[in-house]
C-alpha positions as CSV (number, residue, x, y, z in Angstrom):
1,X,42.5,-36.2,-38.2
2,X,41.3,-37.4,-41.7
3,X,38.3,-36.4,-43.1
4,X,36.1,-39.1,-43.0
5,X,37.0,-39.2,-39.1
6,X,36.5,-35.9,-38.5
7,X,32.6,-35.7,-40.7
8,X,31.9,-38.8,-38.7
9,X,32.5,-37.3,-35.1
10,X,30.4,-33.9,-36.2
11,X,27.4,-36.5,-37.2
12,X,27.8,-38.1,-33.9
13,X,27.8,-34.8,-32.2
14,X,24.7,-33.9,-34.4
15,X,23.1,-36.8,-32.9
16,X,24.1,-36.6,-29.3
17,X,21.5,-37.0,-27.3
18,X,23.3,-34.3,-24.9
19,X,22.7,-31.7,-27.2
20,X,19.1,-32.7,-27.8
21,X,18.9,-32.3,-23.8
22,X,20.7,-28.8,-24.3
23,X,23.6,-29.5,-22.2
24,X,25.8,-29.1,-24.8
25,X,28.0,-31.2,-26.8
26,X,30.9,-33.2,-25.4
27,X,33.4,-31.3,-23.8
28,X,36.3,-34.1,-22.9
29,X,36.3,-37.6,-24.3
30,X,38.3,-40.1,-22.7
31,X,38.7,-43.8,-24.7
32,X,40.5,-46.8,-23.4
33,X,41.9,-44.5,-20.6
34,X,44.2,-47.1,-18.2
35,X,46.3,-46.0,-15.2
36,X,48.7,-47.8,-13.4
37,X,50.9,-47.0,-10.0
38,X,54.3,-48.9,-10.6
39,X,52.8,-52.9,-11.0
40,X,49.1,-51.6,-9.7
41,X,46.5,-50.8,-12.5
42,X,43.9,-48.2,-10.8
43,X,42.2,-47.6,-13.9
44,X,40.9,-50.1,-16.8
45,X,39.8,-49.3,-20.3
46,X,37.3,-46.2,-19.6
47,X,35.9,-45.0,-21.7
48,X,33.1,-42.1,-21.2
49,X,32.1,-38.6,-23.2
50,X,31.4,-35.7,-20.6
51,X,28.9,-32.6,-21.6
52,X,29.7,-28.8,-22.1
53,X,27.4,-27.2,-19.5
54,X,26.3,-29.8,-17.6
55,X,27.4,-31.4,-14.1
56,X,28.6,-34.8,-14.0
57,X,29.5,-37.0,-10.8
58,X,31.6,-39.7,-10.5
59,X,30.2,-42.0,-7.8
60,X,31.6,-45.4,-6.1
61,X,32.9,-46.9,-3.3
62,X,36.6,-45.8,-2.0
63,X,39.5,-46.7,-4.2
64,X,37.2,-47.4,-7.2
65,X,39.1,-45.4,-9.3
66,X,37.0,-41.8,-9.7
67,X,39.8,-39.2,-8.2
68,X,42.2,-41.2,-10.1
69,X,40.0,-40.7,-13.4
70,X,39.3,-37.2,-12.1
71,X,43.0,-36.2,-11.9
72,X,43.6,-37.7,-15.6
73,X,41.7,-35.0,-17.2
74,X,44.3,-32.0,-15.7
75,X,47.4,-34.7,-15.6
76,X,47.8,-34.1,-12.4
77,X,48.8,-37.9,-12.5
78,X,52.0,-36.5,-14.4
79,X,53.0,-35.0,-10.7
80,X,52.9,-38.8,-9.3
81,X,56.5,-41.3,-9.5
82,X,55.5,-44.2,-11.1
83,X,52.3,-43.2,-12.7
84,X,51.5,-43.8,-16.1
85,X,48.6,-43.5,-18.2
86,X,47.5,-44.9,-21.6
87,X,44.7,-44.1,-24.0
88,X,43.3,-41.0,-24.9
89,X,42.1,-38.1,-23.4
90,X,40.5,-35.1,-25.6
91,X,39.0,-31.8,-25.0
92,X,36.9,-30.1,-27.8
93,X,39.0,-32.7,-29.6
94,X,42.1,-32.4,-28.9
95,X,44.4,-34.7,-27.1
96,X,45.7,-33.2,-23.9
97,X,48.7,-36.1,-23.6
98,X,50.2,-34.6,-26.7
99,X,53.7,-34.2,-26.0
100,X,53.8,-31.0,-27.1
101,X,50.9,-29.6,-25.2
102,X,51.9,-27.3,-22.6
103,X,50.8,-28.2,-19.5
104,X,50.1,-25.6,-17.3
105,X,47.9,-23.7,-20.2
106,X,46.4,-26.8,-19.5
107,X,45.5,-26.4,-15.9
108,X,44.6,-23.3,-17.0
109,X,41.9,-24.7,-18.8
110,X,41.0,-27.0,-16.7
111,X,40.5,-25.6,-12.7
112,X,40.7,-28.0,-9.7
113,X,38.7,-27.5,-6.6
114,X,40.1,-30.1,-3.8
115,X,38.4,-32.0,-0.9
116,X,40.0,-29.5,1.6
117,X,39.8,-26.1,1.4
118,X,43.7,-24.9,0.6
119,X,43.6,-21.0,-0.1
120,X,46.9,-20.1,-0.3
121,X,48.8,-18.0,2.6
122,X,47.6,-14.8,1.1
123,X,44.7,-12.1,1.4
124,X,41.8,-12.9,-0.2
125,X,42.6,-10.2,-2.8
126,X,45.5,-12.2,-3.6
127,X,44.1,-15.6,-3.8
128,X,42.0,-14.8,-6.1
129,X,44.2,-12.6,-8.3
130,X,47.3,-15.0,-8.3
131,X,46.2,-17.0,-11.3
132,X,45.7,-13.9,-13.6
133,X,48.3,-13.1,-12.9
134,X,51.1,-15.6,-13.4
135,X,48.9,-16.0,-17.1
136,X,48.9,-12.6,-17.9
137,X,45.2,-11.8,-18.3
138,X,45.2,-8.8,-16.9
139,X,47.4,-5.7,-18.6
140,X,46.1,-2.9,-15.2
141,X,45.7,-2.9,-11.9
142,X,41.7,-2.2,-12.6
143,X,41.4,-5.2,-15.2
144,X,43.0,-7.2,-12.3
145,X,40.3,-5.7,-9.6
146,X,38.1,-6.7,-12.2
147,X,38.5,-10.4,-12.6
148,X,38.7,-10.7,-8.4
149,X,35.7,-9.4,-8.1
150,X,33.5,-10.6,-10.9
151,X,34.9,-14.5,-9.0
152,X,34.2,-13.5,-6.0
153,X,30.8,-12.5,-7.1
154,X,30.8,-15.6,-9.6
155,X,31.7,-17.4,-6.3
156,X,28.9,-16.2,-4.1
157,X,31.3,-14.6,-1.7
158,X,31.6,-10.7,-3.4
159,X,29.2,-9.7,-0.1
160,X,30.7,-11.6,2.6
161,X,33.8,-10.4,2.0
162,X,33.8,-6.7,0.1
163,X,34.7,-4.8,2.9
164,X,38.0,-7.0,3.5
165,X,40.0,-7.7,0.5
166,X,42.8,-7.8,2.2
167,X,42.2,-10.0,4.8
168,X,44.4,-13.6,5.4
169,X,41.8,-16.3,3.1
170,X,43.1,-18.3,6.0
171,X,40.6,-16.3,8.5
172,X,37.6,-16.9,6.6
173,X,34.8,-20.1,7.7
174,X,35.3,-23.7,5.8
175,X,32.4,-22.9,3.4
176,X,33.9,-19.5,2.6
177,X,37.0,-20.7,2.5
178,X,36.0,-23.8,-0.6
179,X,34.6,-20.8,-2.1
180,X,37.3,-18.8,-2.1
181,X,39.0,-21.4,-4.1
182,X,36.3,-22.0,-6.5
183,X,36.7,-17.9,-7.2
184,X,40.3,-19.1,-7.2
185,X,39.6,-21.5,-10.0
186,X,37.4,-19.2,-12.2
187,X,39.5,-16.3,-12.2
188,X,41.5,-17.9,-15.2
189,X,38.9,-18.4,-17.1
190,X,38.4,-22.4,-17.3
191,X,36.5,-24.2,-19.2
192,X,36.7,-27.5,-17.1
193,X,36.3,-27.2,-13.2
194,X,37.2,-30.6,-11.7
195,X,35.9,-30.7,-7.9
196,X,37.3,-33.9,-5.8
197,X,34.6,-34.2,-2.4
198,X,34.7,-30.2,-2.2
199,X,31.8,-31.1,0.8
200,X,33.2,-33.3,2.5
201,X,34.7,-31.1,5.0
202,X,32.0,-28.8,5.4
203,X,29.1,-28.7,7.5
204,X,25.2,-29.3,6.1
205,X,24.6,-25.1,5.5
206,X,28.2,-24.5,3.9
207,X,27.9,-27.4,1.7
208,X,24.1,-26.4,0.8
209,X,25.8,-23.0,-0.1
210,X,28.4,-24.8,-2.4
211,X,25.7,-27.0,-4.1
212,X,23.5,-24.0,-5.1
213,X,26.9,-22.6,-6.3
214,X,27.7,-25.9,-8.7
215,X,24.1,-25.2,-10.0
216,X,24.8,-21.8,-11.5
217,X,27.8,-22.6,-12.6
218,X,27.1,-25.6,-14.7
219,X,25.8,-22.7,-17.0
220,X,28.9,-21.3,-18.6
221,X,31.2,-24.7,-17.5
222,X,32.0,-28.3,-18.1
223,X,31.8,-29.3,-14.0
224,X,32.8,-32.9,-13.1
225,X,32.4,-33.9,-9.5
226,X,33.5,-36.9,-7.5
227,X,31.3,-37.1,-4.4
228,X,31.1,-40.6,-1.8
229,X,27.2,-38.9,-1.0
230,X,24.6,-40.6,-3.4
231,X,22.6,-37.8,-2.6
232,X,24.5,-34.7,-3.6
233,X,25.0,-36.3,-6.8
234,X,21.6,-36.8,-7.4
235,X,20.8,-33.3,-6.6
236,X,23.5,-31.8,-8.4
237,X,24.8,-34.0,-11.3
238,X,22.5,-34.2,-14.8
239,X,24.9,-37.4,-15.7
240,X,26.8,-39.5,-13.7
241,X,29.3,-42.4,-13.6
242,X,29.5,-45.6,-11.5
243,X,33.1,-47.0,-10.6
244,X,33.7,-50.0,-9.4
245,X,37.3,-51.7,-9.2
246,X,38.7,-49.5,-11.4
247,X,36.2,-50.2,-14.1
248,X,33.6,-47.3,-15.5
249,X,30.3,-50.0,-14.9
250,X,28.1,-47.3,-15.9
251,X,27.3,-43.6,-16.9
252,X,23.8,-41.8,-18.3
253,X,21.6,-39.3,-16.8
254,X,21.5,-39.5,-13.4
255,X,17.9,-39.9,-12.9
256,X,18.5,-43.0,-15.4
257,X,21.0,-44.2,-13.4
258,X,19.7,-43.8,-9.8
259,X,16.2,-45.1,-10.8
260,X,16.5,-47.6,-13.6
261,X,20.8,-48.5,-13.1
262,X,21.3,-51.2,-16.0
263,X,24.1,-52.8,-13.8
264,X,22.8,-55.1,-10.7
265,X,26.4,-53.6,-9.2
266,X,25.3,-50.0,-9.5
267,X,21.8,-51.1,-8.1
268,X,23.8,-52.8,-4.7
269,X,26.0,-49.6,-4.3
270,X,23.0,-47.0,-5.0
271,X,20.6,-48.9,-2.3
272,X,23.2,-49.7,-0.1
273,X,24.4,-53.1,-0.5
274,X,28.0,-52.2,-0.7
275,X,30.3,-49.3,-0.7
């Protein structure tokens, strides 16, 4: 990056309004950011910068393009025949479609959290402990206690489950199991944590429980949610991001954008009128 780019991006960042709003300066940037399946583009020209500490929800109706945009930012795209995707993508500036970027310290960086529960065949000891594991953060068997507990408790699971470890993650409730696999996630150490509808198979209490969870979280990570419920992102989100048609129509704080929406689209979908 030359230097005149580089001193104009820190002045920008100086004069983010995010950081004025202490949620931290912008953790991935995406510009110009267009997918396409074979002949079908699902993605066109997005751009959008998306805060350290902060939660942000992508919002809009079904097959607007926000899971697609969602899975760009941890290439899981890459995993699709006949995908391809253009523009750029950057966290804490740099360009995670380098070719030489490897790609699984990648998703290392950058956890996923999926609409349906999927702890791996394993004890609950071991779902959590895989990722360390496989990435070598832990040299002992006590480091590795360590880290499964400190998720777990991270997680808001630690008591629930304490007493057995070494149970199947398969026999625990849908709520417990979604956060099982957000302890999953955080065990590595993220700094991203990408959740796609992680409610939307749980019932009112679990999905309370996973809310409050996403609250204290958004502390020490970037979170980016894509939720179809207008009022979980309102609840949880401090930005958030319209889709429509594969086009980003428009993103601010979300109290901005579900009281005062600039575009008469985001007003139709937000009251109701479509979606």
């Amino acid at each position: 990056m030359n230097e005149q780019v580089h001193t104009a991006n820190l002045k920008t960042i100086a004069q983010s309004p995010l950081v004025a709003r202490g949620i931290g300066n912008v953790k991935v940037r995406a510009r110009n950011v267009n997918v396409f399946y074979g002949e079908k583009q699902a993605l066109k020209n997005v751009s959008v910068d998306i805060p350290a500490r902060a939660v942000t929800a992508f919002i809009g109706p079904s097959g607007c393009g926000k899971s697609t945009f969602l899975r760009c930012i941890n290439r899981m795209n890459d995993t699709i025949p006949g995908a391809r995707v253009s523009g750029e993508i950057t966290i804490d500036d740099q360009d995670i479609y380098d070719p030489s970027l490897d790609v699984v310290q990648l998703r290392a960086r950058v956890g996923m959290v999926f609409q349906k529960p999927n702890p791996f065949p394993k004890s609950i000891y071991e779902n959590v402990a895989y990722g360390p594991r496989i990435h070598g953060l832990a040299q002992t068997r006590a480091e590795l206690d360590e880290i499964v507990l400190s998720s777990l408790e991270k997680a808001g699971l630690l008591k629930e489950v304490k007493d057995r470890l070494h149970e199947p993650g398969t026999s625990l409730s849908g709520g417990q199991q979604q956060r099982l696999c957000i302890a999953r996630a955080i065990a590595v150490s993220p700094e991203v944590i990408l959740m796609d509808e992680p409610c939307s198979a749980l019932d009112p209490i679990a999905t309370a429980k996973i809310e409050e969870l996403i609250d204290e979280l958004r502390e020490n990570y970037c979170i980016i949610i894509v939720t179809h419920s207008m009022q979980q992102a309102a609840r949880v989100s401090q930005r958030t991001a319209f889709f429509h048609l594969g086009e980003l129509i428009e993103e601010g704080d979300t109290d901005e954008i579900f009281t005062n929406p600039k575009d008469r689209r985001t007003q139709d979908y937000i009251t109701g009128r479509f979606g």
